[in-house]
N, C-alpha and C positions, 0 to 999 in steps of 0.2 A: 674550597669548602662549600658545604651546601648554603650559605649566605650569598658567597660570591656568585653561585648557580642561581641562585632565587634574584639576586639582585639584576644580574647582568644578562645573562642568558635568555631570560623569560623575560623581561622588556625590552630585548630586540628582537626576539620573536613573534612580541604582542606587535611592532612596529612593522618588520618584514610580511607579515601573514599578509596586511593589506595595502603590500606595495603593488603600485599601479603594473608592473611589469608581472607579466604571469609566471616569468619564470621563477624570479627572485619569489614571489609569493608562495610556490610552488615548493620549492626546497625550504623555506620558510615552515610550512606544515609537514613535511620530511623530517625536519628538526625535531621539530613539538610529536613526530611517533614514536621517536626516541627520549625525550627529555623532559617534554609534558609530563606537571603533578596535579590532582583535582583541585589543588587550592591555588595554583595559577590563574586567577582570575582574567586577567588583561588577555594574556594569550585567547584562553578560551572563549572571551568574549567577539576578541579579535577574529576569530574563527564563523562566526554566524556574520558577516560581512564579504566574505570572499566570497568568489562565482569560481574556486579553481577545480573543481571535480576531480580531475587524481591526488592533488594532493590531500581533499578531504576524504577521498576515499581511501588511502593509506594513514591517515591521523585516525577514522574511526577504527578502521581494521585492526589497528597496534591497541586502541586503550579497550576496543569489547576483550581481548585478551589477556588484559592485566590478571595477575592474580590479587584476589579481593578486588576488586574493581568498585572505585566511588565515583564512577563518571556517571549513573543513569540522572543527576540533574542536569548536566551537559548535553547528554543524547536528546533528552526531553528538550531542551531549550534548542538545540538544532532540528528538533521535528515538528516544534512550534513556531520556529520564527528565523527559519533559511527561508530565501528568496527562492532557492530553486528546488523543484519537486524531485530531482532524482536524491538531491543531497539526504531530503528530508526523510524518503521512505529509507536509506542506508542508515540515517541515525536510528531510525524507527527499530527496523530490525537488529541494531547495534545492543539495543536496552536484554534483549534476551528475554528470559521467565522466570525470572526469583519472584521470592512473597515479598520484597521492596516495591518491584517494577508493579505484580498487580495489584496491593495496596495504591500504587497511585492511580493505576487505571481505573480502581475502583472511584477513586475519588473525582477522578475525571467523569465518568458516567453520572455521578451523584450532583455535578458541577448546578448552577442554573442557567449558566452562561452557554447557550447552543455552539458557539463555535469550539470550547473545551471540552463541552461531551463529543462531538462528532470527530476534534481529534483524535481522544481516544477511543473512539469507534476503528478509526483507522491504525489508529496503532497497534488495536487487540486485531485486525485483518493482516496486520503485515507480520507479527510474530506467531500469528496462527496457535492463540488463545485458546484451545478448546474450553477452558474451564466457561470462561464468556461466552458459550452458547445460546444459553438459558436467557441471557442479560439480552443478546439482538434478538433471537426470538420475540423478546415483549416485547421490542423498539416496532415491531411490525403493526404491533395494534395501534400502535400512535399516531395521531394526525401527523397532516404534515410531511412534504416525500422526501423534506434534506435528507433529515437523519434517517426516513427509511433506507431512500437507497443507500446513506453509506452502511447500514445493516447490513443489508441484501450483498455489496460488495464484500464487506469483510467475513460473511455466513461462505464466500464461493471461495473466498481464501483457508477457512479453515479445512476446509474440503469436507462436510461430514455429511454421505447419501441422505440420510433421515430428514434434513430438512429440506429437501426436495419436493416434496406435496407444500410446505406452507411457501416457497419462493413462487411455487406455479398458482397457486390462490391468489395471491399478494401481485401477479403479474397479469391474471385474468382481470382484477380488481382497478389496475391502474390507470386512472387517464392522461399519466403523463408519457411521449416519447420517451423521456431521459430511466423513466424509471421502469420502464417496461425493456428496456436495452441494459438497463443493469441487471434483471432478472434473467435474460438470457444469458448474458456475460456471466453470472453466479453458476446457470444451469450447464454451463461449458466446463467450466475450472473443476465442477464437482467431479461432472464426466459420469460415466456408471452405465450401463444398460436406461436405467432409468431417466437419466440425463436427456441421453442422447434422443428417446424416444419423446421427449417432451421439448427438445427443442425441435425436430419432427413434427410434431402435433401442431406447434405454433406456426412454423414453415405454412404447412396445408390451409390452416384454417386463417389466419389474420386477413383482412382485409388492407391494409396499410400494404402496399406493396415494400415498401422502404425499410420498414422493421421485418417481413418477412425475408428479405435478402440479408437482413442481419446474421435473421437464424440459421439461413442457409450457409452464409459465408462461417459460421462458427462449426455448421455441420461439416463441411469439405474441411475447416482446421482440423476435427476431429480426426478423420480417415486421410490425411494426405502422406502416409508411410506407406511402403511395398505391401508391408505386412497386413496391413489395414486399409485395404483402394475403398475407395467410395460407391457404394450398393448402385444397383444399375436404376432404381426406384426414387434413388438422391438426386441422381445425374439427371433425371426427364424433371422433377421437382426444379431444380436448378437452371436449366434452359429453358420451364417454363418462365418463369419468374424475370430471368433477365431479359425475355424478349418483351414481358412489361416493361420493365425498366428501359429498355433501349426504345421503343415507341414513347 
């Protein structure tokens, strides 16, 4: 009966998920892809405790698939408060794009609390949000480069050419390393003719030898297929640069 299911099943699941042994933990969350229900509390609690990565990578994969799916408080509590960063970006991308998911994002951006807006900075980066364009565009005029670069990171995820000129402003602008290497990394992912020639510009012109080997090393990702070899104009740019770097 589904008593007997809720009783017994689901409190040795909630006990098995964070058995020391990885394997038994492992088939533990195999179980819960199958027999997990949203109001399984213990289980699903049990679940932001483990470090077992396939098996939470087959527990998320089975419940984003439910039909009517009521897990996006579960995804959210796995993309808030797992210990490990790959788990968290899989629940991240698990939540999908209903008007649930971005009502709460909204509510997240709206937060006071800096580390709940910037999670959902990153969670509108990892489901690649377009609607939330407009929302990281403003984050750019803000003090402060937490939450800019995670803008700037989640603006190179949605992939959208048009903000291309305000990431290269925002990165001529910047005096941090961390946030002038997130501009590049933005200006990669975008990719585009335009991209490319603007991680080019920074290559030539920066002074920092260390961030202009960034831009280069992101140029040579850009062109390393047959189809795509690397301009012979990239190639002397690149051996100049490293022969700084090796002196």
């Amino acid at each position: 009966s589904s008593d007997v299911r809720s009783s017994d099943l689901a409190d040795w699941l909630a006990v098995l998920v964070t058995a020391k042994d990885a394997d038994v933990s492992k088939m533990a969350l195999y179980g819960g892809a199958y027999f997990v229900r949203h109001d399984d509390t213990a289980v699903l609690d049990a679940t932001l405790k483990t470090h077992q990565i396939e098996g939470m990578t087959r527990l998320l994969t089975a419940l984003e698939r439910r039909e009517h799916s009521k897990f996006t408080d579960f995804f959210l509590a796995v993309a808030t408060k797992h210990e490990i960063l790959d788990i968290q970006e899989m629940a991240m991308r698990s939540l999908g794009t209903t008007d649930e998911v971005y009502d709460k994002l909204q509510a997240m951006l709206d937060d006071e609390v800096p580390e709940t807006k910037r999670m959902g900075i990153r969670i509108i980066g990892e489901i690649h949000a377009h609607a939330f364009k407009d929302k990281l565009v403003g984050l750019l005029e803000k003090p402060g480069d937490i939450l800019r670069i995670e803008a700037i990171k989640a603006l190179g995820k949605i992939n959208d050419p048009e903000v291309l000129p305000l990431i290269r402003e925002a990165m001529y602008d910047a005096k941090s390393p961390v946030m002038i290497e997130a501009c590049l990394n933005a200006m990669s992912e975008i990719g585009t003719d335009m991209g490319i020639e603007l991680l080019k510009e920074f290559a030539e012109k920066s002074r920092n030898s260390k961030i202009a080997i960034v831009s280069i090393r992101l140029l040579v990702d850009s062109h390393k297929t047959w189809h795509n070899p690397l301009p012979a104009n990239l190639n002397e740019l690149l051996l100049k640069h490293l022969n700084i770097w090796f002196e």
